[in-house]
C-alpha positions, 0 to 999 in steps of 0.5 A, a space after each residue: 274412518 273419520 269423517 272429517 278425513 273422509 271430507 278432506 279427501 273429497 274436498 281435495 278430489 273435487 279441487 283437483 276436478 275443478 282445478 287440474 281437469 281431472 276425472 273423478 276417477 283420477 282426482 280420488 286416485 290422487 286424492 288418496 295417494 296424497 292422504 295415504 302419504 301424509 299419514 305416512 310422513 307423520 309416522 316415519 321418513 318416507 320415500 315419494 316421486 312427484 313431477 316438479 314444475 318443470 315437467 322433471 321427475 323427483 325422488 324426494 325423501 320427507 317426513 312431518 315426523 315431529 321429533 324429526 323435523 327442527 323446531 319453527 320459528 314463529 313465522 305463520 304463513 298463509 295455508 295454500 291448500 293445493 301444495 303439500 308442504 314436507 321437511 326433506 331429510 336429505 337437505 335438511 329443510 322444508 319444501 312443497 310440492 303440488 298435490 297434483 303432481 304426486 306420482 307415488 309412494 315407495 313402499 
């Protein structure tokens, strides 16, 4: 495994300890889960839950595929390391969720 995956994941980790109040345990659990799926979009269209804000669970749809996903605008916003940001094939746009909140991944 490369490094620099290996450091983005315990950099993630002790975010979520930091942050959220995590476990260690629990922070590279989610930590994890949220690479595996990452790499996961950048292959193919994938199927995940998260909790939203509002406590509710969502089933989403997403991908970072991309010959899937439509062409950027030159519009750069400021990267915001706790959410991950996804394009959702059902609504046909980009949405983010908070990597906290990943639930799981349907295989």
């Amino acid at each position: 495994m490369k490094r620099n995956v290996l450091h983005e994941i315990m950099s993630l980790a002790w975010q979520l300890v930091k942050r959220n109040g995590f476990s260690m345990s629990e922070a590279m659990k989610c930590a994890w889960a949220n690479m595996k799926l990452k790499a996961a979009m950048k292959q193919r269209i994938v199927k995940f839950y998260f909790k939203k804000v509002d406590g509710s669970v969502r089933e989403a749809y997403g991908t970072l595929k991309e010959n899937l996903i439509p062409a950027t605008s030159g519009e750069s916003r400021k990267k915001n390391d706790t959410v991950q940001v996804y394009f959702d094939t059902e609504r046909q746009e980009y949405r983010c969720f908070k990597k906290a909140n990943l639930l799981n991944i349907a295989a």
